[in-house]
C-alpha positions as CSV (number, residue, x, y, z in Angstrom):
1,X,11.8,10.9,7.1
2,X,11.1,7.4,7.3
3,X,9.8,5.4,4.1
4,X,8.3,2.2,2.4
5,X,8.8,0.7,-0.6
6,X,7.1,-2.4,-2.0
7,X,5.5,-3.7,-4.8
8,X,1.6,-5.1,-4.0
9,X,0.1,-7.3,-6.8
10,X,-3.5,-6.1,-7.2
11,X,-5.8,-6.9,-4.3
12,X,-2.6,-8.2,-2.2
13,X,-2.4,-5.8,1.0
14,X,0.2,-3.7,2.2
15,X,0.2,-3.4,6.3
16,X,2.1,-0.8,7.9
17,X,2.2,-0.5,11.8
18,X,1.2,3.0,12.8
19,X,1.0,2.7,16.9
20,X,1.5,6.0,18.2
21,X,2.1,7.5,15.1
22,X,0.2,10.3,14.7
23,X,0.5,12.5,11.4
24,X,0.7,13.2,7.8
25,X,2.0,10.6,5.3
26,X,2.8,10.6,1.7
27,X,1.1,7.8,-0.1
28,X,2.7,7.1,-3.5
29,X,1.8,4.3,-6.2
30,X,2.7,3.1,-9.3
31,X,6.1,3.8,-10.6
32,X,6.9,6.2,-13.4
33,X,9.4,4.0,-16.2
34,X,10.1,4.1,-20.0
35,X,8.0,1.9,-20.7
36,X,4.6,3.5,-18.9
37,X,5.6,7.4,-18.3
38,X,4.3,9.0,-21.6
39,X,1.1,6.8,-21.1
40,X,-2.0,8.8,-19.9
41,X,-3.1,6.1,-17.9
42,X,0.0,4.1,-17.6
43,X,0.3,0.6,-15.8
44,X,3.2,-1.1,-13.8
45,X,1.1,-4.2,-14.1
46,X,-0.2,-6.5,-16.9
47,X,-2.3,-4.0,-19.3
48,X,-5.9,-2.7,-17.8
49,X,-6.1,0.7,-15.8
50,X,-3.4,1.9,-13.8
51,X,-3.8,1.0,-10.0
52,X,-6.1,3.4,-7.7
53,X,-6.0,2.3,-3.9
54,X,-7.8,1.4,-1.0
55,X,-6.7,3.1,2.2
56,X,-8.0,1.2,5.7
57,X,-7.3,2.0,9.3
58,X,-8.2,0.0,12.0
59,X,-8.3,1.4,15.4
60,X,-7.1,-0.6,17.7
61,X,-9.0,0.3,21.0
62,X,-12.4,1.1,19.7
63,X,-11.7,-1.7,16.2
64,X,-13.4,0.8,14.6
65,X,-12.1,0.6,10.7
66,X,-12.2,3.6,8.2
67,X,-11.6,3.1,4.6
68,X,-11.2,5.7,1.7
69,X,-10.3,5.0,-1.9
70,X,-8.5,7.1,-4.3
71,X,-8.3,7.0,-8.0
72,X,-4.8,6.8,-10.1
73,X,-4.1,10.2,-11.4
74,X,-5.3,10.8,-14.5
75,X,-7.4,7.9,-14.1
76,X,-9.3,7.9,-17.2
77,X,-12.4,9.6,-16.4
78,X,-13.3,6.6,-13.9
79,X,-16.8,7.4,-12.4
80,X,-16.8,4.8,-9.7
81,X,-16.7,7.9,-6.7
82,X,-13.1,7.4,-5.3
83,X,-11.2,10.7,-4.4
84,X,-9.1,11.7,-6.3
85,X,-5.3,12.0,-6.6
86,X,-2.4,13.9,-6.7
87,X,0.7,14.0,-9.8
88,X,3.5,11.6,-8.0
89,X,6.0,14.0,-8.8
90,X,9.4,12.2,-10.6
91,X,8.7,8.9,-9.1
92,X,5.4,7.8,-9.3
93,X,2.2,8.3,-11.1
94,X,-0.2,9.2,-8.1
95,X,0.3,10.5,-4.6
96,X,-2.2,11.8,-1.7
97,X,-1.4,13.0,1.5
98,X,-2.9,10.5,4.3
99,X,-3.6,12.2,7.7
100,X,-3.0,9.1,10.6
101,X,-5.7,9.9,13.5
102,X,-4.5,9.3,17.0
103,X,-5.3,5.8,18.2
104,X,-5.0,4.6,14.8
105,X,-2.6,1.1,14.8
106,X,-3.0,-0.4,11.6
107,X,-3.1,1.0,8.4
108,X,-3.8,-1.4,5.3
109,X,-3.1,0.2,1.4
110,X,-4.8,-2.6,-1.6
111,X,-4.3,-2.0,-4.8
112,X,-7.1,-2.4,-7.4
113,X,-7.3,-2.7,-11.2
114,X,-3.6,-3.9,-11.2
115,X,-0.8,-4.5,-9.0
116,X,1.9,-1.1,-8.2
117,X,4.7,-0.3,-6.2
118,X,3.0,1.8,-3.3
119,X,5.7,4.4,-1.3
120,X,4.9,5.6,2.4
121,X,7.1,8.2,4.0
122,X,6.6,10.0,7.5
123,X,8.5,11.3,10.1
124,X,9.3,9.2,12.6
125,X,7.0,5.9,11.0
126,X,8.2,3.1,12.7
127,X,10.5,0.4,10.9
128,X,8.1,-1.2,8.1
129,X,10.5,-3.8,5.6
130,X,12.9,-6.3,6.9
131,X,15.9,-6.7,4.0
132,X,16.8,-10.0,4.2
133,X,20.4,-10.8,3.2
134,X,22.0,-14.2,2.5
135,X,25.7,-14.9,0.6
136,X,27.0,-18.5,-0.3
137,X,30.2,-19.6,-1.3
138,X,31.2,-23.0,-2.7
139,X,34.4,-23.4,-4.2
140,X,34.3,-20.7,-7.2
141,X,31.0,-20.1,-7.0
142,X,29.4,-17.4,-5.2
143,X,25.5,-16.5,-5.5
144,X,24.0,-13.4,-3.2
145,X,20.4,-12.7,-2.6
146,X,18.5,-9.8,-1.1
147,X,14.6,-9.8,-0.4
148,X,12.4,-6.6,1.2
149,X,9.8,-8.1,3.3
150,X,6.9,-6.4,4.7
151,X,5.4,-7.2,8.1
152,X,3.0,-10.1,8.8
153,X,-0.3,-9.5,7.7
154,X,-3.6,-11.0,7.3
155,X,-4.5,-11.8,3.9
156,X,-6.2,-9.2,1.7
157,X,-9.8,-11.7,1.9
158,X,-10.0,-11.2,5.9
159,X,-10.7,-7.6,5.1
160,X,-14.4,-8.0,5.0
161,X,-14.8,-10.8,7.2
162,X,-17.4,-11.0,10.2
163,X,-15.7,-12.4,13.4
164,X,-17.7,-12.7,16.6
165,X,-16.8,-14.4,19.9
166,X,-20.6,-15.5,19.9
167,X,-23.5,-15.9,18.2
168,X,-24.4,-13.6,14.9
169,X,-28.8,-12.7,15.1
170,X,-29.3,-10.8,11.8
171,X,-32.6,-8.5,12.6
């Protein structure tokens, strides 16, 4: 089983590379903690409601894009029609199982109402994160840093964006 974990501020995008993956995954957000786990609708970021998701997949012959949004569990009573979610188990607040169609190459998770750790696991996903490692040393002093990077991707304003290789006639 092959997983992702990283933290998306709210309206930031999370892109995963899915080519030739064809399946189930586990989508989980917003980490269970002391300070937001007896809260019925807990936050990870600052205050508001706690983070439902937008879920987009691009596919990558046709560029045909598919979106589905899913409210936080618990989520307040929200009324703003997004499916809803799963009990994240130990971990996390919400979960929902995401089927990946064949032909499918990018999937995209946002965050909305507030920024949340969001978890992917499948079998056999391809490699998602890069850890990025670096140690100095300087006399007595000695300093390490480690960062989690996600792949390259487009910025979370393209997402709606019109490109054309010609001339856009509105009817």
């Amino acid at each position: 089983m092959t997983s992702y974990n990283l933290y998306v501020k709210e309206l930031d995008v999370a892109q995963l590379d899915v080519a030739g993956f064809t399946g189930d995954l586990e989508i989980s957000w917003t980490k269970k903690g002391a300070s937001n786990e007896d809260l019925v609708c807990g936050t990870e970021g600052s205050g508001g409601s706690s983070s439902a998701i937008e879920v987009t997949a691009i596919n990558g012959a046709t560029m045909a894009v598919t979106r589905n949004y899913y409210n936080s569990f618990n989520s307040c009573g929200f009324s703003n029609g997004f499916a809803s979610s799963a009990d994240g188990g130990t971990k996390y607040l919400s979960r929902v199982s995401y089927y990946v169609v064949a032909g499918t190459t990018i999937l995209r998770i946002k965050p909305i109402y507030s920024g949340a750790t969001i978890s992917v696991a499948g079998s056999s996903l391809p490699t998602q994160l890069y850890l990025i490692k670096s140690r100095a040393v300087g006399g007595d002093a000695q300093k390490e840093i480690e960062v989690t990077r996600g792949l390259n991707a487009s910025p979370a304003i393209f997402d709606f964006a019109l490109m054309a290789g010609g001339v856009i006639t509105h009817l």
